[in-house]
Every structure is written in structure tokens, then in C-alpha cells.
C-alpha positions in Angstrom: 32.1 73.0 29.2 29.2 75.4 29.2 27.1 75.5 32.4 23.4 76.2 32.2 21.1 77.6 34.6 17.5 78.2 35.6 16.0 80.4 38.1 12.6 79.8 39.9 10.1 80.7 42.6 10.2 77.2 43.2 12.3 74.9 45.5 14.0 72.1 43.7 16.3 69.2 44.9 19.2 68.2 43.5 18.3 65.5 40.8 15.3 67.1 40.5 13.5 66.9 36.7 11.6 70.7 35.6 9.5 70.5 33.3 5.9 71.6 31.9 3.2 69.5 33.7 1.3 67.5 31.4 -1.8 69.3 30.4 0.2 73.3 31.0 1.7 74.9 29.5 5.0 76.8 29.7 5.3 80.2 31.7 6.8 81.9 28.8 3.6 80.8 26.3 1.3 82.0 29.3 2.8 85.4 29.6 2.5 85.7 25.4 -1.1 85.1 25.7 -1.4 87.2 28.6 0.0 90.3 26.7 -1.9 89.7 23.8 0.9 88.5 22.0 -0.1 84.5 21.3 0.5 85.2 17.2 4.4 85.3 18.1 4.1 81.8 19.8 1.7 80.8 16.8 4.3 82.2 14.0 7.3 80.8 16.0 5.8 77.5 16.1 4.6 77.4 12.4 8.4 77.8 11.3 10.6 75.9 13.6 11.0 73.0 11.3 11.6 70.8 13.8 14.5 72.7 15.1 14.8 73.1 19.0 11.9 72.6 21.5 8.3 73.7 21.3 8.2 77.0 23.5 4.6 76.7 24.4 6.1 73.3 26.4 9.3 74.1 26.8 11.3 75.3 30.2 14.2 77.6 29.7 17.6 77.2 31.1 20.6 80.6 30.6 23.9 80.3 30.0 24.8 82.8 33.1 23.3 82.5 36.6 22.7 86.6 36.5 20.7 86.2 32.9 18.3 83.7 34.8 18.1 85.5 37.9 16.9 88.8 35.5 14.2 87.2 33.9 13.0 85.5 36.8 13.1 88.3 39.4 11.1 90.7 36.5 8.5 88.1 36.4 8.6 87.8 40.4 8.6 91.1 41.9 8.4 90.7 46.0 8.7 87.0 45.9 12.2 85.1 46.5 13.5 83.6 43.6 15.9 81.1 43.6 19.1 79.7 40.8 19.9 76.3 40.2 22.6 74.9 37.8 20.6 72.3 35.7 21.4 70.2 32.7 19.3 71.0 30.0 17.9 67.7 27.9 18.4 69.8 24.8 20.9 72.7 24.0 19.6 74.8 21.2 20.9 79.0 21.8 18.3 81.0 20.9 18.2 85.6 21.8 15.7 86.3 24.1 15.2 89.8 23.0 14.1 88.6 19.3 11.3 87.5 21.2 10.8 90.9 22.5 11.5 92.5 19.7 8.7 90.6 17.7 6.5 91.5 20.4 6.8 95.1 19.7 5.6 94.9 15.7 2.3 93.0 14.4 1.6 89.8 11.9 1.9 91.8 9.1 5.7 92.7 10.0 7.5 91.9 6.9 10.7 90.9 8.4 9.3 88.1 10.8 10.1 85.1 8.6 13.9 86.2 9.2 13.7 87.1 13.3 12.1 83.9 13.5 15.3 82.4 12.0 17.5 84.2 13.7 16.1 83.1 17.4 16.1 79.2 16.4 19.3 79.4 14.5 21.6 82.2 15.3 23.9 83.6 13.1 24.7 87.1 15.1 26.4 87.9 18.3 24.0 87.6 20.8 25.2 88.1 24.8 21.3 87.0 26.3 20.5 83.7 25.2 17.9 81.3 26.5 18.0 77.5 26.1 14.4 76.4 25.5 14.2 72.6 26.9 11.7 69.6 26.5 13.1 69.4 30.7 16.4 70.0 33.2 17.9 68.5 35.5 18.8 70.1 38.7 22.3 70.0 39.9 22.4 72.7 42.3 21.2 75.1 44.2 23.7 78.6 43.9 23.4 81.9 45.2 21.2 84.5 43.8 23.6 86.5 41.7 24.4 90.4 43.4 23.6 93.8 42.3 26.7 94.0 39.7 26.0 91.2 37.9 22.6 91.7 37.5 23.1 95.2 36.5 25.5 93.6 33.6 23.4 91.1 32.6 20.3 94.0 32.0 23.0 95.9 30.3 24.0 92.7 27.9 20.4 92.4 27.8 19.5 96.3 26.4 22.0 95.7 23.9 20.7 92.5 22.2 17.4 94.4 21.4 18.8 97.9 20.3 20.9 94.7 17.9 17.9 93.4 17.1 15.9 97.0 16.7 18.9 98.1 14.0 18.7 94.6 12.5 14.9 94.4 12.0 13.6 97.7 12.0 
């Protein structure tokens, strides 16, 4: 059974729900627009077909403790960040560095139709995924992962995008 977890400046309880407040919207869409990078949100959204969650909503859950402790802790310098082991309402896989991939090339990127594809239905061997979710569930609290397995997961990480680099020039 896959576990799934979620990491957080935030203090949650166990049973806690995560999710979006109503009227927000996700961290991840915030960030896009921050960078100047809303048309990947906007393009993302126009061809999920209904597959998966919508990321400006969504809240995003890992498949390792150390892949949601990365993200997390780059978005979080100085501040304490903590893991929880959630349940996910939704499970849908989807390569994080597709999205930052796409972020490095513009609208008129003539390969985007097929990334887009390939992060809401993956066909290639991705080791960095992220589980976009309508909410989750906290079941625990765990430790922050250490130095080794952080390093890892940055390593499992780099190689997703050169993967995605090679496969969409």
C-alpha cells in the first residue's frame, strides 16, 4: 500500500482535513503567478479533461516523506517545516519537474500539448511525483526527513528534469 505525505509550515492534528480555503487559492498557483508563469496553470487547466484535480485548488501530497520535506523547505527557508502522512482524497501521479520544465520555455513552445500529457497521465519513469488533491487527511505527524535523504530526493529530483529537458527540448 503506497503511503502519501505532505509537508507544511503549518501544525496539523491527526484527523485533520488540508485543503484550499474557500475563496484561495493553492500555494503552488500563487507561486506560478508570482513568477510570471500563470500561462502554465492557464494551459494546464485548459487540457486536463477532467483528469485529476484543478492545481489552482488543489493541495499536493508526495509519495516519499524526503520529496515533501524538499519542496517545502525550498519554499520555507528559515522557518520550521513540518511532515505529515495524509490520505490523499484523490491519487492521480503526476512529475513535478514537467511543471518546471514548462516553466522554463514560453506559450508558443510547440511541445506543450504533449508535457501537459505527460504530467496528468504519465507514461515515463518518473522518481518525483506529486499527488495534486481536492484535500488530505492527516494521519500523522513524522520526523523531518535527514540530510541523506534529502540529498537523494534532490538527486531523484535533478534527474526527472534533465528526463524531461532530453524529452522536450
Amino acid at each position: 500500500m503506497t503511503e502519501y505525505f505532505h509537508a507544511t509550515v503549518n501544525i496539523h492534528k491527526q484527523g485533520a482535513v488540508i485543503s484550499v480555503p474557500t475563496g484561495s487559492t493553492s500555494n503552488a498557483y500563487k507561486h506560478a503567478v508570482s513568477q510570471g508563469k500563470q500561462w502554465v496553470e492557464i494551459h494546464l487547466e485548459a487540457l486536463r479533461n477532467g483528469r485529476a484535480t484543478d492545481r489552482q485548488f488543489a493541495v499536493y501530497a508526495s509519495d516519499t516523506p524526503a520529496n515533501a520535506a524538499l519542496f517545502a523547505i525550498s519554499q520555507n527557508s528559515g522557518v520550521t517545516v513540518h511532515v505529515y502522512e495524509v490520505t490523499p482524497d484523490i491519487v492521480n501521479p503526476s512529475p513535478m519537474a514537467v511543471i518546471g520544465h514548462l516553466g522554463t520555455k514560453t506559450a508558443a513552445f510547440a511541445q506543450l500539448p504533449l508535457a501537459i500529457d505527460e504530467y496528468w497521465e504519465p507514461q515515463m519513469n518518473w522518481s518525483f511525483l506529486e499527488y495534486p488533491a481536492n484535500q488530505l487527511t492527516v494521519i500523522q505527524e513524522i520526523p523531518l526527513p535527514d540530510a541523506i535523504a534529502l540529498a537523494s530526493a534532490q538527486y531523484a529530483y535533478g534527474n526527472d528534469c534533465q528526463l524531461a529537458k532530453h524529452t522536450w527540448p
